[in-house]
PDBQT receptor file of N, H, CA, C and O in Angstrom, charges set to zero:
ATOM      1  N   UNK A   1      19.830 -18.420   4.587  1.00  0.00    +0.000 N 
ATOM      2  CA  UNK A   1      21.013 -18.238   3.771  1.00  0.00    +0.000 C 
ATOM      3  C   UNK A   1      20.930 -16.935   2.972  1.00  0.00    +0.000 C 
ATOM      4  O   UNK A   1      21.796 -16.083   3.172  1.00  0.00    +0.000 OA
ATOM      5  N   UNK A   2      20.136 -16.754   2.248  1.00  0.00    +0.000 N 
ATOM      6  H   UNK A   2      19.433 -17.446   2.085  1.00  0.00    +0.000 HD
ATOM      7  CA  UNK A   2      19.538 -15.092   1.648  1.00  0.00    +0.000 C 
ATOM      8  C   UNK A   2      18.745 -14.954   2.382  1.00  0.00    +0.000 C 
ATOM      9  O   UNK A   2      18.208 -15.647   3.246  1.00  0.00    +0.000 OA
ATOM     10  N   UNK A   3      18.588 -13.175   1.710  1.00  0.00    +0.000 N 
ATOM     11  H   UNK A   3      19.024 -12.612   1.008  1.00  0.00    +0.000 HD
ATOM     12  CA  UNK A   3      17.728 -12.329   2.627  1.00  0.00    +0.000 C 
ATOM     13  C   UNK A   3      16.652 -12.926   2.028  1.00  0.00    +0.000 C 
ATOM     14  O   UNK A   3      16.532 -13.923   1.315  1.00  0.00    +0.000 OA
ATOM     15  N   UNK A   4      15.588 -11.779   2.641  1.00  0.00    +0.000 N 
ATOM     16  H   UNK A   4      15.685 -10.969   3.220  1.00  0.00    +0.000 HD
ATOM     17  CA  UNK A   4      14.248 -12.248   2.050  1.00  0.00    +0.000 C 
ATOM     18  C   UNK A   4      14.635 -11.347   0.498  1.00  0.00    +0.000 C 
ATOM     19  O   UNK A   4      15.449 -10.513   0.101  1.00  0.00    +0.000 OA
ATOM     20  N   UNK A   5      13.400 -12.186  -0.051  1.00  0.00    +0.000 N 
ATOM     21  H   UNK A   5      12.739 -12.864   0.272  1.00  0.00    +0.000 HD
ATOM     22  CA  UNK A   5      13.217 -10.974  -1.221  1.00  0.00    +0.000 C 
ATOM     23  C   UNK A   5      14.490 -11.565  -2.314  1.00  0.00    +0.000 C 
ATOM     24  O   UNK A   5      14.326 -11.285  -3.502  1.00  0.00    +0.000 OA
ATOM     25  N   UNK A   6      15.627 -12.296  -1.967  1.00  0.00    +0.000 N 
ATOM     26  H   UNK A   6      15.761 -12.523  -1.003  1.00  0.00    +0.000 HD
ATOM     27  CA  UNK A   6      16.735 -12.814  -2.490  1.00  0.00    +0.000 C 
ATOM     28  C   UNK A   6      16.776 -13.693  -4.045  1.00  0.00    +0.000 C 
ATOM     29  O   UNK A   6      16.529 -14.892  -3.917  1.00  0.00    +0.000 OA
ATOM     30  N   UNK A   7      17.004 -13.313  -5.189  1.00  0.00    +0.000 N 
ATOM     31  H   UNK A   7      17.205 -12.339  -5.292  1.00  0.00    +0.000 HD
ATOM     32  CA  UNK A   7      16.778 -13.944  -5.815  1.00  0.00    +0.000 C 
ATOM     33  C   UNK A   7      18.073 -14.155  -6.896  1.00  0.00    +0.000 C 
ATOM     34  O   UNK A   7      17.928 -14.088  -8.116  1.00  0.00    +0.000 OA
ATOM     35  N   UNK A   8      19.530 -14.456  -6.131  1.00  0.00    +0.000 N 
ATOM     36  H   UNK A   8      19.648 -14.510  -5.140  1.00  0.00    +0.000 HD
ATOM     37  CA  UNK A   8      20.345 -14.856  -7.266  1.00  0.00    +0.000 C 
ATOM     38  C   UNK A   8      21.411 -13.485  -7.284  1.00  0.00    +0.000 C 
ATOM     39  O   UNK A   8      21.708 -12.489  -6.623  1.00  0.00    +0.000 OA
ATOM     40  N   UNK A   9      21.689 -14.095  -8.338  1.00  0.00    +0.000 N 
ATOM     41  H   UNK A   9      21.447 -14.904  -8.874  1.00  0.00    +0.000 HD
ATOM     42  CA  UNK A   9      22.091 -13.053  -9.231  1.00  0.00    +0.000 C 
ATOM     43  C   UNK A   9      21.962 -11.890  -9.549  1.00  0.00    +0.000 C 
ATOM     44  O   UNK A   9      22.923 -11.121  -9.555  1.00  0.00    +0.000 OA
ATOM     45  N   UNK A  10      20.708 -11.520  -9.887  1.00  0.00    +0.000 N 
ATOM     46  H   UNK A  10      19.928 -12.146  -9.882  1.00  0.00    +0.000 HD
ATOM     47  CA  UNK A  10      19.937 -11.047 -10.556  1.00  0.00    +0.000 C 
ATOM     48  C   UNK A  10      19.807  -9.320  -9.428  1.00  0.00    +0.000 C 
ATOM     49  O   UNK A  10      19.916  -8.117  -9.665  1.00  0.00    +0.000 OA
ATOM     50  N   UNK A  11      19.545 -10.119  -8.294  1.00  0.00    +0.000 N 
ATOM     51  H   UNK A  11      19.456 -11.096  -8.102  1.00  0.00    +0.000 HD
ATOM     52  CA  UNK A  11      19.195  -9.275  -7.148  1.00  0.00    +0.000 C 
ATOM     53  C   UNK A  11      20.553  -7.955  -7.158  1.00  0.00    +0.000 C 
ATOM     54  O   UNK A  11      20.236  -6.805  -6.856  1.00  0.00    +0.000 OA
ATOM     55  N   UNK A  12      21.819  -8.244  -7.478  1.00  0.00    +0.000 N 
ATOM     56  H   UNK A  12      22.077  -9.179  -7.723  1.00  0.00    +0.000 HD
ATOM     57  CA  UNK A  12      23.147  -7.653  -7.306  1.00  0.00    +0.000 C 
ATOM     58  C   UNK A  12      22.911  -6.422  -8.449  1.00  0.00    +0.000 C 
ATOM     59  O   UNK A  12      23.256  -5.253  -8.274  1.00  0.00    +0.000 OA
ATOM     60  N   UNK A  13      22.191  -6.999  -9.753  1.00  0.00    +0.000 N 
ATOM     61  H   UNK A  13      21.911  -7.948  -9.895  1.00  0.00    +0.000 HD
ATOM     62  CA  UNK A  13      21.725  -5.835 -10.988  1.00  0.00    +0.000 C 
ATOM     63  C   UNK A  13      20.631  -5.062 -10.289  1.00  0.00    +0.000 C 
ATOM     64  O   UNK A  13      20.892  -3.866 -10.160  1.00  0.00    +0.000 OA
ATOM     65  N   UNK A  14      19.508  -5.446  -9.826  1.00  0.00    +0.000 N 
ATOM     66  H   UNK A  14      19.295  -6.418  -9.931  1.00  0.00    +0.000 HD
ATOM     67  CA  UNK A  14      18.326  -4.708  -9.650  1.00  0.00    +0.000 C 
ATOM     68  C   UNK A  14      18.130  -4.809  -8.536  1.00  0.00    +0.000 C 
ATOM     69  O   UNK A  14      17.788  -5.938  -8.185  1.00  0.00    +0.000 OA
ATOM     70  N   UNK A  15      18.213  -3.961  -7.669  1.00  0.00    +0.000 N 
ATOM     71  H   UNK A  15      18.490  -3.044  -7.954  1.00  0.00    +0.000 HD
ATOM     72  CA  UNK A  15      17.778  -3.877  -6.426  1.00  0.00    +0.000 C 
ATOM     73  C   UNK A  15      16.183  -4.189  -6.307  1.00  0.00    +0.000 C 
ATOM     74  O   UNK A  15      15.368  -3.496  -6.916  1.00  0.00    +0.000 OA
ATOM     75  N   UNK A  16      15.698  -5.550  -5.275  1.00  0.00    +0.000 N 
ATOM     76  H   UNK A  16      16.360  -6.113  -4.779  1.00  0.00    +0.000 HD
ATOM     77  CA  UNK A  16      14.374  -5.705  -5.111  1.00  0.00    +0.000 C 
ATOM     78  C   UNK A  16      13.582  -4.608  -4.250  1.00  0.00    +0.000 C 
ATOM     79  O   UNK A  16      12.354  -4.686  -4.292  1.00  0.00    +0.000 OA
ATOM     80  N   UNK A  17      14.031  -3.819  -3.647  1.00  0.00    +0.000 N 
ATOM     81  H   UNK A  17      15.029  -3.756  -3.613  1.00  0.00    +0.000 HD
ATOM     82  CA  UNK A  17      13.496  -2.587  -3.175  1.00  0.00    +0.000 C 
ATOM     83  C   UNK A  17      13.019  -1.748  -4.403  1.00  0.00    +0.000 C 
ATOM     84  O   UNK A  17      11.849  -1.435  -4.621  1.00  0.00    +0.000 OA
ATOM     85  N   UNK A  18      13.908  -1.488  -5.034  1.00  0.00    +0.000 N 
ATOM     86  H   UNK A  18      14.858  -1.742  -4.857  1.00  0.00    +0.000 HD
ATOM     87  CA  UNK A  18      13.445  -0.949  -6.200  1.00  0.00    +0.000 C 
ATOM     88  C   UNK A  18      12.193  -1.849  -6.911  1.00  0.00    +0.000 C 
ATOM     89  O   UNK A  18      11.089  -1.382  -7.193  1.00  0.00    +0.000 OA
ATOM     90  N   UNK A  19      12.570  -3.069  -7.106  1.00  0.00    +0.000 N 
ATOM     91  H   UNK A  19      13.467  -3.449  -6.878  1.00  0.00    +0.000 HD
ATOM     92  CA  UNK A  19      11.015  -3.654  -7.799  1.00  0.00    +0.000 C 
ATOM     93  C   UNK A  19      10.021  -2.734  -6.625  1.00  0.00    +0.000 C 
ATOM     94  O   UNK A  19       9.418  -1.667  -6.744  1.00  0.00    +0.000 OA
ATOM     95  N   UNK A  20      10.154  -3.585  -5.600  1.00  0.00    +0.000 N 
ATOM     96  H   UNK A  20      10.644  -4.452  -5.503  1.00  0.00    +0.000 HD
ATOM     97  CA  UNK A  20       8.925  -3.439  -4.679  1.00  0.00    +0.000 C 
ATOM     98  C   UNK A  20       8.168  -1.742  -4.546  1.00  0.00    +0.000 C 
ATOM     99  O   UNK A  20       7.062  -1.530  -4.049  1.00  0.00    +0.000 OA
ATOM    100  N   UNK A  21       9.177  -0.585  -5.180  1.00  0.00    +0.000 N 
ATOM    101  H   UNK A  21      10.076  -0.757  -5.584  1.00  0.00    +0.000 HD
ATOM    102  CA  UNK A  21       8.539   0.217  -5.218  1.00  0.00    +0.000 C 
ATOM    103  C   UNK A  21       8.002   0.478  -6.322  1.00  0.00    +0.000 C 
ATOM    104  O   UNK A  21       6.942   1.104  -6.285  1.00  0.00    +0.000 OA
ATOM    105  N   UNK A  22       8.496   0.128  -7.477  1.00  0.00    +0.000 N 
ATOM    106  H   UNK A  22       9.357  -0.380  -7.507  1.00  0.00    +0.000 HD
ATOM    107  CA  UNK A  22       7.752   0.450  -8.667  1.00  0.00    +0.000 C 
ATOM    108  C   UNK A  22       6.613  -0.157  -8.347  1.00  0.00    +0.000 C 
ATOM    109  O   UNK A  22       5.661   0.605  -8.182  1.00  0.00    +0.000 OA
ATOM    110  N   UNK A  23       6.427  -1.240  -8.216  1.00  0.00    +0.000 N 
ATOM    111  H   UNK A  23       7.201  -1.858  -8.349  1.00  0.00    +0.000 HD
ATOM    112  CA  UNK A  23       5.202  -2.535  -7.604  1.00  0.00    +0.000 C 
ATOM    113  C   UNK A  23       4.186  -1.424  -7.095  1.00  0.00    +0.000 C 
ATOM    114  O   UNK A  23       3.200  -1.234  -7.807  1.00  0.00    +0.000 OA
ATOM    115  N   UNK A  24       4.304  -0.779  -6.103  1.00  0.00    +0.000 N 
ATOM    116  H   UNK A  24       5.105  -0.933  -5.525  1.00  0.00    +0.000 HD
ATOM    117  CA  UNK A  24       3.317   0.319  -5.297  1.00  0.00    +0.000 C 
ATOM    118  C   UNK A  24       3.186   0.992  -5.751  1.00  0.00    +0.000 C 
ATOM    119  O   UNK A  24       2.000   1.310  -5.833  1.00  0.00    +0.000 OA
ATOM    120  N   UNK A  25       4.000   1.712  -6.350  1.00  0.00    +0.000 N 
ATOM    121  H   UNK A  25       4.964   1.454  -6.284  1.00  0.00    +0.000 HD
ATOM    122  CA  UNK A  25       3.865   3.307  -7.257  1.00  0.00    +0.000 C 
ATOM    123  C   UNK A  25       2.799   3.047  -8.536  1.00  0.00    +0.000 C 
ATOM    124  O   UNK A  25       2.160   3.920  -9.124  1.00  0.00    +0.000 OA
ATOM    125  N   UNK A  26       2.788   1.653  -8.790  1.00  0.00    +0.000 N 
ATOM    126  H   UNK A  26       3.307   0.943  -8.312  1.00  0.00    +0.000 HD
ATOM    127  CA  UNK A  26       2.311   1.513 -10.413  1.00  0.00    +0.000 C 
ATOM    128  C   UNK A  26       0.855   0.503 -10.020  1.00  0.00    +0.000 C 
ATOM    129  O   UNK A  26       0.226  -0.175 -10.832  1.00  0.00    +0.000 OA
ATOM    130  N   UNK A  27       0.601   0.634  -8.702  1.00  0.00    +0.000 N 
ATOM    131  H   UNK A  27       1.112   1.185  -8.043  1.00  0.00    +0.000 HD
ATOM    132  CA  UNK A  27      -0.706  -0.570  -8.135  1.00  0.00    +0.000 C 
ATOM    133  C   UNK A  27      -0.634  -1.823  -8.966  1.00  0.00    +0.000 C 
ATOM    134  O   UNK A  27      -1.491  -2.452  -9.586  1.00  0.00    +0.000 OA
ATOM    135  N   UNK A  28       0.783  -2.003  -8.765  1.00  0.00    +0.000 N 
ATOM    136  H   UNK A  28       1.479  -1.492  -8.261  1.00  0.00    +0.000 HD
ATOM    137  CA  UNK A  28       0.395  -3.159  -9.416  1.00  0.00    +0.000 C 
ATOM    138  C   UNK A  28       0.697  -4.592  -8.075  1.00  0.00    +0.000 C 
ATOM    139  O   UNK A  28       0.953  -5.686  -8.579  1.00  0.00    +0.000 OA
ATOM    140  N   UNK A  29       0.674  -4.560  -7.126  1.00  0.00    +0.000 N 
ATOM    141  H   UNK A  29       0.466  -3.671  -6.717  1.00  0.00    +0.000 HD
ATOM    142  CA  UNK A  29       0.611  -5.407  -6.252  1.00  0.00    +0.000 C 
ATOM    143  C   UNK A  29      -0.813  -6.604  -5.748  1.00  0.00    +0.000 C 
ATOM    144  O   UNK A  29      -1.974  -6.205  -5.658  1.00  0.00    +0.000 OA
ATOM    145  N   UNK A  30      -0.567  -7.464  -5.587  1.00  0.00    +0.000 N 
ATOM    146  H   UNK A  30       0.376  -7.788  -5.661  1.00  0.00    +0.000 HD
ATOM    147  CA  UNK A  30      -1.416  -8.675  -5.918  1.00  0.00    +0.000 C 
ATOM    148  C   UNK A  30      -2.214  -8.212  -4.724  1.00  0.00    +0.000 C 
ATOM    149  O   UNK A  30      -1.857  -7.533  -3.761  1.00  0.00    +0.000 OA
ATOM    150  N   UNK A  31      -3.389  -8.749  -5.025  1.00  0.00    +0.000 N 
ATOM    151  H   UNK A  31      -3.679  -9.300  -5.807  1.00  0.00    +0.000 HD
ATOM    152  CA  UNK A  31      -4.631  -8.375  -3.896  1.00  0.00    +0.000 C 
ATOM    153  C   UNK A  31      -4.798  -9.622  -3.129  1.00  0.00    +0.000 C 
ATOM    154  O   UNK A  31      -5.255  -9.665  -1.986  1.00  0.00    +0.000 OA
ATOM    155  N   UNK A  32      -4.367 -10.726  -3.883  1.00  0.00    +0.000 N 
ATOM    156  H   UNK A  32      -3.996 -10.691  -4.811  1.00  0.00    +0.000 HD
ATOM    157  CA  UNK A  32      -4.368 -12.035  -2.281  1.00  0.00    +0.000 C 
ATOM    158  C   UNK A  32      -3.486 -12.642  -2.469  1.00  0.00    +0.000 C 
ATOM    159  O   UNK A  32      -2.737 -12.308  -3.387  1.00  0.00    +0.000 OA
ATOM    160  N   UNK A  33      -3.225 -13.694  -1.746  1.00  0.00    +0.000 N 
ATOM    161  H   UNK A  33      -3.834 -13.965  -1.001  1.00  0.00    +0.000 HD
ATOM    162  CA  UNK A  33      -2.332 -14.090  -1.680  1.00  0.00    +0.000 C 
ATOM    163  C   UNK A  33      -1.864 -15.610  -3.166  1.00  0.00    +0.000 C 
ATOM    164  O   UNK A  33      -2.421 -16.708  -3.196  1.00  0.00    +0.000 OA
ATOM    165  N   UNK A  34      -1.246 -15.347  -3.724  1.00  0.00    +0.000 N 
ATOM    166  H   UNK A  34      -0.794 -14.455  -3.700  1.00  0.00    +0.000 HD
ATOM    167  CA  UNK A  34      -0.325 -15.994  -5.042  1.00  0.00    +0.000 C 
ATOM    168  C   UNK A  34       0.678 -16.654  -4.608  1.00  0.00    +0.000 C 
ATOM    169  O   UNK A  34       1.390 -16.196  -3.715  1.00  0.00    +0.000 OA
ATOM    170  N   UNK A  35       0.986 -18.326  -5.401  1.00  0.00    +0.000 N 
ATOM    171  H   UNK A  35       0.407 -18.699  -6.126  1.00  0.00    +0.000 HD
ATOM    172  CA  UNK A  35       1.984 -19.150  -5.349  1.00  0.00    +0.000 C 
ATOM    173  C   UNK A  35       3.402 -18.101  -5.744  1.00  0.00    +0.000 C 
ATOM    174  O   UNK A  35       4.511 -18.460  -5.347  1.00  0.00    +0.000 OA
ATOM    175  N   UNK A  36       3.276 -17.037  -6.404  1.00  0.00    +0.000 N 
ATOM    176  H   UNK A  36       2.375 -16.746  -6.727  1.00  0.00    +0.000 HD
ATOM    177  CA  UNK A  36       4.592 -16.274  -6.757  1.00  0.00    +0.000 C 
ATOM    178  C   UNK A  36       3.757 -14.801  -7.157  1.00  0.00    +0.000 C 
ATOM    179  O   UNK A  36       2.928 -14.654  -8.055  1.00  0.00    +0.000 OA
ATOM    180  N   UNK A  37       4.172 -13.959  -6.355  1.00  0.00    +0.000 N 
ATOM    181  H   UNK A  37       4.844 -14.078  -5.625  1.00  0.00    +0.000 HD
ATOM    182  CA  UNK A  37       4.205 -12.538  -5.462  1.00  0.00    +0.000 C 
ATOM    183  C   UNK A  37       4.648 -11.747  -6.835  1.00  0.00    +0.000 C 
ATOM    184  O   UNK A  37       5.192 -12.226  -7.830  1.00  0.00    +0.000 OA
ATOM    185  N   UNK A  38       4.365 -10.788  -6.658  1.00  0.00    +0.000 N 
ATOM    186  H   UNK A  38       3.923 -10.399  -5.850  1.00  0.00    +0.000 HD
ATOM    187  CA  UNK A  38       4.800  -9.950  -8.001  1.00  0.00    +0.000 C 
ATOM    188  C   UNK A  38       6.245  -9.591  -7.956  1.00  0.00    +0.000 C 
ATOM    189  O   UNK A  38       6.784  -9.698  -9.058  1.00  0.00    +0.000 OA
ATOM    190  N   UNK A  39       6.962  -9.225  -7.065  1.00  0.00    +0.000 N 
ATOM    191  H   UNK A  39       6.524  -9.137  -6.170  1.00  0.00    +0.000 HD
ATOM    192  CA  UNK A  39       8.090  -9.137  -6.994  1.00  0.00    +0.000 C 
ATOM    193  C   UNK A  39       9.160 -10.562  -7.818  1.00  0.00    +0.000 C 
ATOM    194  O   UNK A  39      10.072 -10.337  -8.614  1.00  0.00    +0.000 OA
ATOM    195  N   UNK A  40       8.824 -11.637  -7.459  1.00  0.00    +0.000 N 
ATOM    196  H   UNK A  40       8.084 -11.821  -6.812  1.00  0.00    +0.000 HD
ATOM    197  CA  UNK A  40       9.354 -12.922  -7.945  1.00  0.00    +0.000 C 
ATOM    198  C   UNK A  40       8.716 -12.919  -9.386  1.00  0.00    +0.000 C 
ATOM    199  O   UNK A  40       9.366 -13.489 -10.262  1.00  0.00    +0.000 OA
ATOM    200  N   UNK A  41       7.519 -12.343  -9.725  1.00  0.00    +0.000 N 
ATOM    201  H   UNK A  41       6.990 -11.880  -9.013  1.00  0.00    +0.000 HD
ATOM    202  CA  UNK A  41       6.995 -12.788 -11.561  1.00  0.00    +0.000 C 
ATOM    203  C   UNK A  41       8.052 -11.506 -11.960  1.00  0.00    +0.000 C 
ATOM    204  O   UNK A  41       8.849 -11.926 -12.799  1.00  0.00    +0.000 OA
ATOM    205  N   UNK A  42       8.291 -10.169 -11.644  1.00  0.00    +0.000 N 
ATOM    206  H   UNK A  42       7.644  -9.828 -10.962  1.00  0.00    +0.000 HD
ATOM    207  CA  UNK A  42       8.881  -9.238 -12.104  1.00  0.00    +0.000 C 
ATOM    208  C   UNK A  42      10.555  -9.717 -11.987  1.00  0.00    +0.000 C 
ATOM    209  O   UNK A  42      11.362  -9.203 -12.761  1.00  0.00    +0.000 OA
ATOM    210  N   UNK A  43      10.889 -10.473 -11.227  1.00  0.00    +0.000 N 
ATOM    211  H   UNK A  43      10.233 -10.890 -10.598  1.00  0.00    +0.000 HD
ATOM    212  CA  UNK A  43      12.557 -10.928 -11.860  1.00  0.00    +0.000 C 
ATOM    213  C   UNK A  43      12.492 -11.816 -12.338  1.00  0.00    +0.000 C 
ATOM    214  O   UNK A  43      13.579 -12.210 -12.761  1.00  0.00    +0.000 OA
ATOM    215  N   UNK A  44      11.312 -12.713 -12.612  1.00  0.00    +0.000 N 
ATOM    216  H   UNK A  44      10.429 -12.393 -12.268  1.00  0.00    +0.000 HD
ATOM    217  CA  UNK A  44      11.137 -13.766 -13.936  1.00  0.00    +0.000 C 
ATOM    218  C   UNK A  44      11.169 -13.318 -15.059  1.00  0.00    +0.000 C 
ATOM    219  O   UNK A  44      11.806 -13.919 -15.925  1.00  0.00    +0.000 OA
ATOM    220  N   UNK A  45      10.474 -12.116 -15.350  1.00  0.00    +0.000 N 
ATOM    221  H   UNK A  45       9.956 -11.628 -14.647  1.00  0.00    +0.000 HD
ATOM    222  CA  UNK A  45      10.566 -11.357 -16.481  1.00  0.00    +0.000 C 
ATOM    223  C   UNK A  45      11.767 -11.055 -16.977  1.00  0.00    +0.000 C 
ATOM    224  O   UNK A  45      12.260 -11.359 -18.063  1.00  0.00    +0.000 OA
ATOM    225  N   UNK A  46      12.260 -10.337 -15.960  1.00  0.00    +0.000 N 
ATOM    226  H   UNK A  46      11.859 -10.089 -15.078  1.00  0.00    +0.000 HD
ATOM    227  CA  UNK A  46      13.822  -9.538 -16.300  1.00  0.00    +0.000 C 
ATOM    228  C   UNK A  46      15.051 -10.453 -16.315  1.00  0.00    +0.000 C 
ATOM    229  O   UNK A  46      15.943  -9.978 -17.018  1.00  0.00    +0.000 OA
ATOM    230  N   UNK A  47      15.363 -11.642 -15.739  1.00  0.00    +0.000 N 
ATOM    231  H   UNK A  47      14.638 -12.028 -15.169  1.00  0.00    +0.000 HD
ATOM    232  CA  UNK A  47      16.040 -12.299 -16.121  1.00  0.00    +0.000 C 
ATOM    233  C   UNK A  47      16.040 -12.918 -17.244  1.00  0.00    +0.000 C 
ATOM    234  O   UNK A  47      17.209 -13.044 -17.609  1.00  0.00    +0.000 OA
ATOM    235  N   UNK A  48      15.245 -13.416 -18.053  1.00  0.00    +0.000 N 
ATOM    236  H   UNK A  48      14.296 -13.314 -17.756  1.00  0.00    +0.000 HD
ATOM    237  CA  UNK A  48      15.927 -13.766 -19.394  1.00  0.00    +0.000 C 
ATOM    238  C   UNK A  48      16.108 -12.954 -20.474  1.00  0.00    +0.000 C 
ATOM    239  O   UNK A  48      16.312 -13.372 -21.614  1.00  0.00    +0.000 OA
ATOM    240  N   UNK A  49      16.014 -11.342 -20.027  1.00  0.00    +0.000 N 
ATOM    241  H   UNK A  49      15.848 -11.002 -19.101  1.00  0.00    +0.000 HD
ATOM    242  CA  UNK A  49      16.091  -9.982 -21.130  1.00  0.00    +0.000 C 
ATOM    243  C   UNK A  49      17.557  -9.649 -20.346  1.00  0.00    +0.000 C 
ATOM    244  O   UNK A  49      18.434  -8.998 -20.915  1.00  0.00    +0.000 OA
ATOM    245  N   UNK A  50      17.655  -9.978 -19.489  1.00  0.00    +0.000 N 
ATOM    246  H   UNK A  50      16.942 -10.507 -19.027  1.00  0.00    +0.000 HD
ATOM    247  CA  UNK A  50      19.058  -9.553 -18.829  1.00  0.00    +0.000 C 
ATOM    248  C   UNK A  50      20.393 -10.833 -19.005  1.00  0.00    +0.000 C 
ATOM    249  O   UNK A  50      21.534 -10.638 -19.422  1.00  0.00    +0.000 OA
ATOM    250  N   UNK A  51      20.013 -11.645 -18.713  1.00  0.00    +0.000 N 
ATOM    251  H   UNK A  51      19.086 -11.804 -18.374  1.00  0.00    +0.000 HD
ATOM    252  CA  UNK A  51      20.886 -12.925 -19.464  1.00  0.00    +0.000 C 
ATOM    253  C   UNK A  51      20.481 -13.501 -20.652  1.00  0.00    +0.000 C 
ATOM    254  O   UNK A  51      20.219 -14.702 -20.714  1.00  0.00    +0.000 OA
ATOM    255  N   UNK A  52      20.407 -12.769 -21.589  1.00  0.00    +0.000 N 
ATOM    256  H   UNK A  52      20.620 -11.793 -21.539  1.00  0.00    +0.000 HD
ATOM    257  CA  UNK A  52      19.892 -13.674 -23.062  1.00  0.00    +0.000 C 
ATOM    258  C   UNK A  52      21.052 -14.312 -23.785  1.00  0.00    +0.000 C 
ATOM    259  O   UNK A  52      21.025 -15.058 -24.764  1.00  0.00    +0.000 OA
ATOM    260  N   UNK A  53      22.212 -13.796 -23.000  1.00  0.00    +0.000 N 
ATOM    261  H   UNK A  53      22.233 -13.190 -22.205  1.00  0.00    +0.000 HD
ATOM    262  CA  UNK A  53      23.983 -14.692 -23.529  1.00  0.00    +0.000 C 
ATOM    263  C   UNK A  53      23.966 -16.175 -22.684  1.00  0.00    +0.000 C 
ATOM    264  O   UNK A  53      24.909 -16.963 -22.748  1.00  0.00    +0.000 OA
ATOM    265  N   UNK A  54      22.477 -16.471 -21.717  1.00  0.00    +0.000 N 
ATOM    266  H   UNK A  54      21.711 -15.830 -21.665  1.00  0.00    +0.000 HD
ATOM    267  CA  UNK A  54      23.166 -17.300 -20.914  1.00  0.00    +0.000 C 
ATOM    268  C   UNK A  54      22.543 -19.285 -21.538  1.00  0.00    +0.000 C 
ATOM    269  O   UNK A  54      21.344 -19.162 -21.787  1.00  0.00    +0.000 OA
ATOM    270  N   UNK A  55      22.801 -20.184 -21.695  1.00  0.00    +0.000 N 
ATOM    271  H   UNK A  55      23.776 -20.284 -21.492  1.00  0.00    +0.000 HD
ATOM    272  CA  UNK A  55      22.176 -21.325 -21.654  1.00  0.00    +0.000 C 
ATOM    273  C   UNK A  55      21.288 -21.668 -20.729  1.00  0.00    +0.000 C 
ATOM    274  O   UNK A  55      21.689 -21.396 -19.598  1.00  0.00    +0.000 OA
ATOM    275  N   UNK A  56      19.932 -22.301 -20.783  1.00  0.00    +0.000 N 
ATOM    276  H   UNK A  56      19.607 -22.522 -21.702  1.00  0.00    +0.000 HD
ATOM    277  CA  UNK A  56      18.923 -22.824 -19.712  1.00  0.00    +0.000 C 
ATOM    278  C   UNK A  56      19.938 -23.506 -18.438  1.00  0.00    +0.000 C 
ATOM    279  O   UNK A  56      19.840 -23.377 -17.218  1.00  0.00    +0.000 OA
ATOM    280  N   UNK A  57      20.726 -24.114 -19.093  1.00  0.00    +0.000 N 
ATOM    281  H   UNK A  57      20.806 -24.219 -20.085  1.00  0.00    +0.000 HD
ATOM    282  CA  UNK A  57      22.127 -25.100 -18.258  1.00  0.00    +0.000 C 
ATOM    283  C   UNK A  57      23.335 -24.110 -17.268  1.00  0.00    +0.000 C 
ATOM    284  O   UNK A  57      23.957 -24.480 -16.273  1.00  0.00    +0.000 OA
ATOM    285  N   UNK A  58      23.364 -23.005 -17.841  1.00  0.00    +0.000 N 
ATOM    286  H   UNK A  58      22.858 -22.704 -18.650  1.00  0.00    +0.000 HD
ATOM    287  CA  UNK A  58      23.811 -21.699 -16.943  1.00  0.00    +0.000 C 
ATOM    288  C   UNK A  58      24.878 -21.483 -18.081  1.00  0.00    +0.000 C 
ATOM    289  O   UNK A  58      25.202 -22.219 -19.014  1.00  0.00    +0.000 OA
ATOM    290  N   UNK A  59      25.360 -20.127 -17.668  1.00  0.00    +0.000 N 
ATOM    291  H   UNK A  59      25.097 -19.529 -16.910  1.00  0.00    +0.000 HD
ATOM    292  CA  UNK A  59      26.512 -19.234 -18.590  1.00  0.00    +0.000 C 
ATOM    293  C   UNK A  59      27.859 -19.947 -18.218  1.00  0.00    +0.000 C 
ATOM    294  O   UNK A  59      28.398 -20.419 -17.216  1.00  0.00    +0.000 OA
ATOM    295  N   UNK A  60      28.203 -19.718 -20.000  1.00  0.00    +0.000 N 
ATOM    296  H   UNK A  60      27.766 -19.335 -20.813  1.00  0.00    +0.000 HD
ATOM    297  CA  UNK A  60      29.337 -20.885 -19.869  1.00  0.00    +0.000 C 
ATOM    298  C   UNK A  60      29.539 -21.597 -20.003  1.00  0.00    +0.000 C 
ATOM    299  O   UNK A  60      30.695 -21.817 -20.365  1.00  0.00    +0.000 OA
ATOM    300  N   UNK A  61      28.324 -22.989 -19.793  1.00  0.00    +0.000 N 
ATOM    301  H   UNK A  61      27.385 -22.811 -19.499  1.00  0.00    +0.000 HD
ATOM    302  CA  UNK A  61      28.234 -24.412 -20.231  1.00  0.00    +0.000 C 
ATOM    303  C   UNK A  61      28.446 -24.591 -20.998  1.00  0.00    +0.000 C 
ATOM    304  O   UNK A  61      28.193 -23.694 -21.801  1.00  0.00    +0.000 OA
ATOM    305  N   UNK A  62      29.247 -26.141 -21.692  1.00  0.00    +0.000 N 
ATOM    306  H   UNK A  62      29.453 -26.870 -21.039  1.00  0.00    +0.000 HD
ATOM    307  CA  UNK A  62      29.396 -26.514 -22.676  1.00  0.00    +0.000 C 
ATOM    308  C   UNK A  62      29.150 -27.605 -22.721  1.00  0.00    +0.000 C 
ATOM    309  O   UNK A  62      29.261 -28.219 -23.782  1.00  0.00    +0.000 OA
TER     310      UNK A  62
């Protein structure tokens, strides 16, 4: 249903290509293999600095 790499929303603001190169450029890429890949901890990060208008329940809820 998504691409790879697909994460939402989120993906339409920040291009994950773009993570994935900062990721290389900055060595910061995981050396084995992790339940969640640096790419997925780096839009964990940025989503709740990027939706801080939103409820845990989603934007909008009431």
């Amino acid at each position: 249903m998504y691409a790879p790499g697909h994460l939402g929303e989120l993906t339409q603001i920040v291009d994950f290509v773009l993570v994935d190169t900062v990721i290389e450029e900055t060595g910061s890429r995981e050396k084995r293999l992790r339940l969640l890949p640096s790419r997925v901890v780096v839009f964990f990060v940025l989503a709740p600095a990027l939706f801080e208008d939103c409820s845990y329940r989603g934007c909008g809820a009431s």
